[in-house]
DOVOMAR-35962 format. One line per 8 residues: number of its first residue (from 1); for each residue x, y, z of C-alpha. Coordinates in steps of 0.05 Angstrom, whole numbers, plus 5000, padded with zeros to 4 digits. Layout:
N
NUM	X Y Z ~ ...
//
This chain:
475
1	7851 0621 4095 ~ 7817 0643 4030 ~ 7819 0591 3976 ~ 7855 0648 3930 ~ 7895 0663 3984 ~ 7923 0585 3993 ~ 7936 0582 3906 ~ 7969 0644 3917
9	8015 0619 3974 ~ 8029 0550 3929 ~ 8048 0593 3877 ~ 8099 0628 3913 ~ 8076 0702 3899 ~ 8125 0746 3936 ~ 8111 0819 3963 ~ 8134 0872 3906
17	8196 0902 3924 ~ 8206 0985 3907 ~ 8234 0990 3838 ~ 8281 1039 3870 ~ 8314 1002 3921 ~ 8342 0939 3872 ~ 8394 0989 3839 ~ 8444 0968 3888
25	8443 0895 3864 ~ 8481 0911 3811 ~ 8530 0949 3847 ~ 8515 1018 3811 ~ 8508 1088 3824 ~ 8463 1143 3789 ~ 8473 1214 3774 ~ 8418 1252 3749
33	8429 1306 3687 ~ 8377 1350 3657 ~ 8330 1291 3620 ~ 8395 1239 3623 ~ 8401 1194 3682 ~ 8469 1167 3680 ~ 8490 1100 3708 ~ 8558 1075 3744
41	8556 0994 3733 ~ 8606 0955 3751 ~ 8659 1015 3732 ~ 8623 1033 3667 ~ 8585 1089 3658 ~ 8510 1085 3623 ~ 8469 1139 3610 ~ 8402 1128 3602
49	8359 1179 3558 ~ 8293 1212 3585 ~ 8288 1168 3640 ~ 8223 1190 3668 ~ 8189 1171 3598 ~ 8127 1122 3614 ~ 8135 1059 3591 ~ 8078 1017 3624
57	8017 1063 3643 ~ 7957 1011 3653 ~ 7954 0962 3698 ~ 8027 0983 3723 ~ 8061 1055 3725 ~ 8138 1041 3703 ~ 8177 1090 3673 ~ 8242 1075 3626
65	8282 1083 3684 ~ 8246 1029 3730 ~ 8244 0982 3675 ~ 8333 0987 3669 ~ 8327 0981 3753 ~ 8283 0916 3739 ~ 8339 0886 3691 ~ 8389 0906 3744
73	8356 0878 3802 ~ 8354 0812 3761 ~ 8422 0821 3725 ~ 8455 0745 3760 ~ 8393 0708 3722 ~ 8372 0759 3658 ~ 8450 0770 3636 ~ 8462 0681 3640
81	8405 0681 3585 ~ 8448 0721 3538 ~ 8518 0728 3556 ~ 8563 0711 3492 ~ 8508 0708 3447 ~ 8489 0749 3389 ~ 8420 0783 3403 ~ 8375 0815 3358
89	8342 0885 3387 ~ 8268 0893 3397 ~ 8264 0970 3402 ~ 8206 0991 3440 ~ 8223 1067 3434 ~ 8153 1097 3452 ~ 8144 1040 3509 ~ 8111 0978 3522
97	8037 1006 3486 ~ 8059 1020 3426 ~ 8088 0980 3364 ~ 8162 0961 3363 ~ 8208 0946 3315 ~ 8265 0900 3306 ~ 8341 0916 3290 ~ 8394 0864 3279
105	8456 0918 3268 ~ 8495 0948 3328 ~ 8481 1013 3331 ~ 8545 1059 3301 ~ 8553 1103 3369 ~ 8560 1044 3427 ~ 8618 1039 3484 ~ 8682 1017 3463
113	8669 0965 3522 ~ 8612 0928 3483 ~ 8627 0875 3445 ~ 8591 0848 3375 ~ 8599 0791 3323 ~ 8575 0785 3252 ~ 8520 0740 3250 ~ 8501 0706 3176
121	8425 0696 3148 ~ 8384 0651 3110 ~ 8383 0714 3058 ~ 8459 0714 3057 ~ 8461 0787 3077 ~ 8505 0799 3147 ~ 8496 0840 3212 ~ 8540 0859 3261
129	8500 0847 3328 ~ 8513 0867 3400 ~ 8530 0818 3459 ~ 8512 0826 3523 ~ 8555 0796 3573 ~ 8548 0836 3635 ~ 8491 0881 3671 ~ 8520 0946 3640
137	8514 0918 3573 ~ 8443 0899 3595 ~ 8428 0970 3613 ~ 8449 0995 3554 ~ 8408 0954 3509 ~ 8350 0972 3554 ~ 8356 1043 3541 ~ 8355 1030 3464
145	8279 1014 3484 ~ 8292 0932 3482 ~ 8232 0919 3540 ~ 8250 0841 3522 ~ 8314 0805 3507 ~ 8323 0766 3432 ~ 8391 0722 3447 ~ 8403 0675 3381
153	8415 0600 3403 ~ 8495 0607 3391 ~ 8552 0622 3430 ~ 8606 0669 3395 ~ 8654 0621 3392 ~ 8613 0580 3343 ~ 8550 0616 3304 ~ 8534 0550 3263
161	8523 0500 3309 ~ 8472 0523 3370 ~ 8483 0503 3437 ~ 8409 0490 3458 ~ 8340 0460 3433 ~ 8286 0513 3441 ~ 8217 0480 3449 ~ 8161 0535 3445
169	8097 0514 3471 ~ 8049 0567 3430 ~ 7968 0558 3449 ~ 7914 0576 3402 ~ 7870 0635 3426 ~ 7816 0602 3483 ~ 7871 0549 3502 ~ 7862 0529 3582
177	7925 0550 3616 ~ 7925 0487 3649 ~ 7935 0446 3582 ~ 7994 0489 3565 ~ 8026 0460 3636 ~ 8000 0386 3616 ~ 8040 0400 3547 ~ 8100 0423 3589
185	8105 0363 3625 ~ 8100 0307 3566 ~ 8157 0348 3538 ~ 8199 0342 3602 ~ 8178 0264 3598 ~ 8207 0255 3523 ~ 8265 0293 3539 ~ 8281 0250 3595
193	8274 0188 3542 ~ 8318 0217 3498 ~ 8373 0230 3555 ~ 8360 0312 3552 ~ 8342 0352 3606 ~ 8292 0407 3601 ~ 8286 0475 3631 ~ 8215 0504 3637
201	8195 0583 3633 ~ 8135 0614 3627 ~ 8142 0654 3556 ~ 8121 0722 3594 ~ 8051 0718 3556 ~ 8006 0650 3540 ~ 8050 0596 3534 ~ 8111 0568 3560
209	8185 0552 3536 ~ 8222 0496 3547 ~ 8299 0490 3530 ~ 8346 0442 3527 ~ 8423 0455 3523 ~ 8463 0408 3474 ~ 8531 0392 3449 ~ 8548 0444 3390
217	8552 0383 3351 ~ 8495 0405 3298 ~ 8472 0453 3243 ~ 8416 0482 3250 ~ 8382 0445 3203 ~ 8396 0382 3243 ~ 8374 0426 3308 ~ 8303 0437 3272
225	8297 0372 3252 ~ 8301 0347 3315 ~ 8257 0389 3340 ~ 8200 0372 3286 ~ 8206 0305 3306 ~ 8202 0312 3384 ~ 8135 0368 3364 ~ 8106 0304 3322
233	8126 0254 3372 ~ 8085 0301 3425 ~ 8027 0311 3382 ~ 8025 0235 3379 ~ 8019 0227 3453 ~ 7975 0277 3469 ~ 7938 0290 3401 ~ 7873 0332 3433
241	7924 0376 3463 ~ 7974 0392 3425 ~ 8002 0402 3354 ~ 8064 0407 3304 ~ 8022 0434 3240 ~ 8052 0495 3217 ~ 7986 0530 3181 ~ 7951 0558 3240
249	7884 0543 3207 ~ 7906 0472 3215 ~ 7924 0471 3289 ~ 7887 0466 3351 ~ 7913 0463 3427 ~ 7983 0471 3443 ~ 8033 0482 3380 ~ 8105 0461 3386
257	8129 0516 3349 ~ 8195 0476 3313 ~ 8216 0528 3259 ~ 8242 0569 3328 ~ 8306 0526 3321 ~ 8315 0545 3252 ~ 8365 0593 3230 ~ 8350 0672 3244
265	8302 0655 3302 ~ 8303 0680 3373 ~ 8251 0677 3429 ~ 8257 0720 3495 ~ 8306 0698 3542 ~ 8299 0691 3617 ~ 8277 0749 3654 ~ 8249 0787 3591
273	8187 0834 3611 ~ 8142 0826 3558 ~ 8099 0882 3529 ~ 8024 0872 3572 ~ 7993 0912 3618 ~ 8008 0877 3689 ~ 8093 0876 3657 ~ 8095 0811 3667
281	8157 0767 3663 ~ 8190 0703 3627 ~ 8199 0676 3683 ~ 8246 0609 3699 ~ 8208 0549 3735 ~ 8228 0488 3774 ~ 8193 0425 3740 ~ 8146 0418 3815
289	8126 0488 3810 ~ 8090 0481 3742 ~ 8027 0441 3763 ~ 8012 0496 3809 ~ 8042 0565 3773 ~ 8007 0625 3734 ~ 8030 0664 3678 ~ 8010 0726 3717
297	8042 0713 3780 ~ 8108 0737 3750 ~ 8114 0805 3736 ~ 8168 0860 3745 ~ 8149 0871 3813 ~ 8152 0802 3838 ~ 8213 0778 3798 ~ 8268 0811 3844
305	8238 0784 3909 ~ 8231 0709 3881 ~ 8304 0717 3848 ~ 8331 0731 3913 ~ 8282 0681 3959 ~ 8296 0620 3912 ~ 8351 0630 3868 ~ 8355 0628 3788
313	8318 0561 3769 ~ 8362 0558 3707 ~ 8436 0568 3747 ~ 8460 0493 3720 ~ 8437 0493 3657 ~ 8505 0500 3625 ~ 8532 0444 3661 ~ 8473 0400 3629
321	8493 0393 3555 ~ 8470 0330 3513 ~ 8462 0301 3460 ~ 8414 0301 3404 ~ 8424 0234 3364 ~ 8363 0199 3398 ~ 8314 0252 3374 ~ 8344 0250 3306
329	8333 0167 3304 ~ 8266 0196 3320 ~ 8266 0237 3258 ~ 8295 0175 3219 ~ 8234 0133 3233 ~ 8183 0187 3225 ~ 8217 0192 3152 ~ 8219 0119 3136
337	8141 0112 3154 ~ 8128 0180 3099 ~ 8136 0233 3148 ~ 8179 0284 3117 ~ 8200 0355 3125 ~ 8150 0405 3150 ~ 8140 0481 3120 ~ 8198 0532 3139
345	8181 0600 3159 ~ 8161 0641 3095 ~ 8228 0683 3080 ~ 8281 0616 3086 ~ 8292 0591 3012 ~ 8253 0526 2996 ~ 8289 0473 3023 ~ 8303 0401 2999
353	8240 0356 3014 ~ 8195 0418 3043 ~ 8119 0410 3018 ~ 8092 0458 2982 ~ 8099 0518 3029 ~ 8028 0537 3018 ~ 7966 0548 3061 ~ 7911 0501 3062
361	7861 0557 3054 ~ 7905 0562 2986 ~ 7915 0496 2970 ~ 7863 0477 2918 ~ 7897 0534 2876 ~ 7964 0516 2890 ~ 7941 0441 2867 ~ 7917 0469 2794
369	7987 0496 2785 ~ 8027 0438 2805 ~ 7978 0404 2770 ~ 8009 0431 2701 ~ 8079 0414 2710 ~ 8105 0349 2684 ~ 8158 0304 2738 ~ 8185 0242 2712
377	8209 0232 2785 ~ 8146 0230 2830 ~ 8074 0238 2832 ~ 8043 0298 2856 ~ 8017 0300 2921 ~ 7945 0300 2929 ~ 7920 0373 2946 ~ 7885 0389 3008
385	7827 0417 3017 ~ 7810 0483 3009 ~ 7788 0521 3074 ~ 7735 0588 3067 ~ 7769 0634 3106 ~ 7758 0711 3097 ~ 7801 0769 3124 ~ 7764 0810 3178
393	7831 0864 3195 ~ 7896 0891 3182 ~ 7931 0935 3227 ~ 7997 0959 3254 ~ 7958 0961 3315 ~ 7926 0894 3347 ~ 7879 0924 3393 ~ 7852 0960 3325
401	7852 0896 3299 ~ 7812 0863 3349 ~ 7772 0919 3354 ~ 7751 0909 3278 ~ 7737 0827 3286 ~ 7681 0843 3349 ~ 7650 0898 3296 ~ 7651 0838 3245
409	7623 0791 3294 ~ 7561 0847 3311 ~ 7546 0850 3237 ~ 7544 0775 3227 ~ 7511 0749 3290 ~ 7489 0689 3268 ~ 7555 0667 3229 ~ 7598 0685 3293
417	7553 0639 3338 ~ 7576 0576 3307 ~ 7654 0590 3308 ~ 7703 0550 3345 ~ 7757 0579 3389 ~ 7806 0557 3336 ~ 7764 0585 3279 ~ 7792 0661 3296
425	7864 0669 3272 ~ 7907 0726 3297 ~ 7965 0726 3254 ~ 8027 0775 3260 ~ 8058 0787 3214 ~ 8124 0799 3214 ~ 8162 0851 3154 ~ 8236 0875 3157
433	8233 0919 3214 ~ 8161 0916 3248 ~ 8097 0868 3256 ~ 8033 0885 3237 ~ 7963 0840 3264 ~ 7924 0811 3203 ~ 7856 0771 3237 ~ 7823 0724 3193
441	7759 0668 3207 ~ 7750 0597 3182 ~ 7675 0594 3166 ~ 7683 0524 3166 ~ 7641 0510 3220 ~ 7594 0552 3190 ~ 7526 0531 3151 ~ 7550 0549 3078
449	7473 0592 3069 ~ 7496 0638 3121 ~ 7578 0648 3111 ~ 7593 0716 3106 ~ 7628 0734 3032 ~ 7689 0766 3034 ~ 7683 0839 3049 ~ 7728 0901 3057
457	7771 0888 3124 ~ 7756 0937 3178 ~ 7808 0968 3188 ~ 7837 0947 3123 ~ 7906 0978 3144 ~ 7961 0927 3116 ~ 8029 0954 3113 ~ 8053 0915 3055
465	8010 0931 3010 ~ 8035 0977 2976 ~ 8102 0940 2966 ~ 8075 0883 2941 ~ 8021 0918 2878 ~ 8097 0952 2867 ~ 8128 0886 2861 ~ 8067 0852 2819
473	8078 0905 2774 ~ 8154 0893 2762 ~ 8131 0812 2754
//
């Protein structure tokens, strides 16, 4: 046998199964109409718009259609993930290749069948958001072009206290695979020390999640806290892999993405296709698969077959609920030896004992300013040092993006041969309704004679723009 063909068979890589064949996991029948497929699940009827509209052409043909037979053929394990929670929709309406955008209200026109909850934000505004608690419910979000699934860590019985500790394992651009899996396991150690149990999944792209379900004992402030200080407490023990600094020009390995348990935050559930070429999956893992597993080796096509062959990894989770007070002793002592908060993401008001929510690539001129005001009650902290990036791109579109930072690297041969894998930061960046990729470079690593200044980005596309000269003006 092949080497490949033995690290496929530890893997566990199971023959594709027809798209076409899985409908009748979900006990539904299709009638076809003009451009409108429509769906009998369960007793409810779905109809599912231009069906035969591509929405993975590359590496994988799958049209809409196939994608709502993929959610149905996984509907025991992808419906667990969300039922009775509010979700936020990620509308992929022109398929997995082009941009989406992101919708918190129920749509007005939706079956009287489906149920919804108003869900509160950090901005104080409301939304009314869909649930999805069964696979017709799934289908019908699917149609609305949701390719992944956005659950919110609460149950509808109590939207202020979350039921489980989401630990996003995030890698910086060039990050081994492999250290992402040695990350993964130090968390399942601490958890153990802290009397939680973790359950891995890949997140569907470079990294991996791992979540814990708790007592809905806690706000979640007290949820993020606890997760800062289990990020910190892993950056401690493995400090060349992994990190809890917010500023991405600051991190390096593995971050522990904490501000996912804040408020307002989802990740993709179980079972969520993400948006890349091969449709891969989010895909649930038993702890003595990860030493041996690949991101790539779940994908639509494989995800029905291992469902079936092994079971749903994450079927017990709900009977595993603990408690969170160790982590937040953790927290405690991390405070008491000058640890404090960490930065919240940018549109949560400032919060009680944040830093200065403020870049290091910014900081020198965020120093000058708090420089001038007067406290009676503390001393200023001491500013940071000031980091020469530049902006290389801005687009809607990250391939254009990317595009632009290789044309940037041709021009300025010499500059690019001295970066670091961390020294390239992808950044999106995330508005009301859509993302958009900004790309900058840290020329710290490069000789100060030859840095690059500051030039036009190429393409120089950036969404906001124009709403923020409109709101310097009103300043």
């Amino acid at each position: 046998m092949h080497r490949a063909d033995a690290a496929a068979q530890n893997r566990h890589i199971f023959v594709p199964v027809p798209l076409r064949s899985t409908i009748s996991s979900a006990n539904a029948t299709m009638a076809k109409k003009e451009s409108t497929a429509v769906l009998t699940i369960d007793g409810r009827e779905v109809r599912i718009s231009n069906p035969d509209k591509p929405y993975f052409s590359r590496d994988v043909k799958l049209s809409k259609l196939d994608v709502v037979k993929y959610y149905l053929s996984v509907a025991s394990g992808a419906v667990a993930g969300v039922r009775d929670r509010p979700s936020m929709l990620k509308r992929f309406v022109n398929g997995a290749e082009r941009e989406p955008f992101y919708q918190k209200r129920a749509p007005e026109n939706r079956p009287e069948w489906l149920r919804t909850v108003t869900l509160s934000f950090p901005s104080g505004r409301t939304a009314e958001e869909v649930v999805v608690d069964d696979a017709a419910g799934l289908a019908w979000i699917v149609n609305l072009g949701c390719i992944e699934l956005h659950p919110h860590a609460v149950r509808t019985d109590d939207l202020d206290h979350p039921d489980e500790l989401r630990i996003d394992l995030d890698p910086i651009p060039g990050v081994e695979w492999a250290d992402v899996r040695r990350v993964a396991m130090e968390v399942k150690k601490l958890l153990e020390e802290v009397g939680l149990r973790g359950w891995p999944k890949t997140s569907g792209s470079r990294g991996m999640h791992v979540n814990a379900r708790i007592q809905q004992r806690w706000t979640f402030t007290e949820v993020r806290r606890a997760a800062l200080a289990l990020s910190r407490e892993i950056e401690r023990r493995a400090p060349t892999l992994a990190t809890s600094k917010w500023w991405k020009e600051e991190r390096h390995g593995v971050f522990l993405d904490y501000n996912q348990n804040a408020k307002d935050r989802t990740t993709c559930s179980a079972y969520s296709i993400r948006p890349l070429p091969d449709a891969r999956v989010s895909a649930p893992l038993r702890w003595e698969e990860i030493p041996n597993c690949e991101p790539g080796d779940f994908t639509v096509l494989t995800m029905p077959a291992r469902l079936k062959e092994v079971g749903d990894p994450n079927a017990l989770m709900d009977d595993a609920a603990g408690s969170l007070q160790q982590l937040l002793e953790l927290a405690d002592r991390d405070e008491a030896a000058g640890l404090g908060d960490a930065p919240w993401p940018p549109h949560f008001r400032k919060m009680e004992g944040e830093p200065a929510r403020v870049a290091p690539s910014r900081a020198k001129s965020a120093g000058k300013a708090a420089a001038k005001k007067v406290s009676t009650k503390r001393t200023p902290a001491k500013p940071r040092s000031r980091m020469p990036l530049i902006v290389v791109a801005n687009s809607p579109n990250k391939e254009a993006a990317l595009a632009g930072l290789e044309r940037w690297k041709e021009r300025h041969a010499d500059a690019a041969s001295h970066l670091a894998v961390d020294d390239v930061l992808v950044d999106s960046m995330r508005g009301r309704s859509s993302t958009w990729t900004r790309i900058r470079v840290n020329l710290r690593n490069v000789p100060e004679k030859i840095r690059p200044p500051q030039e036009t980005p190429d393409p120089d596309d950036d969404p906001t723009r124009v709403w923020r000269e409109e709101r310097g003006k009103r300043r």
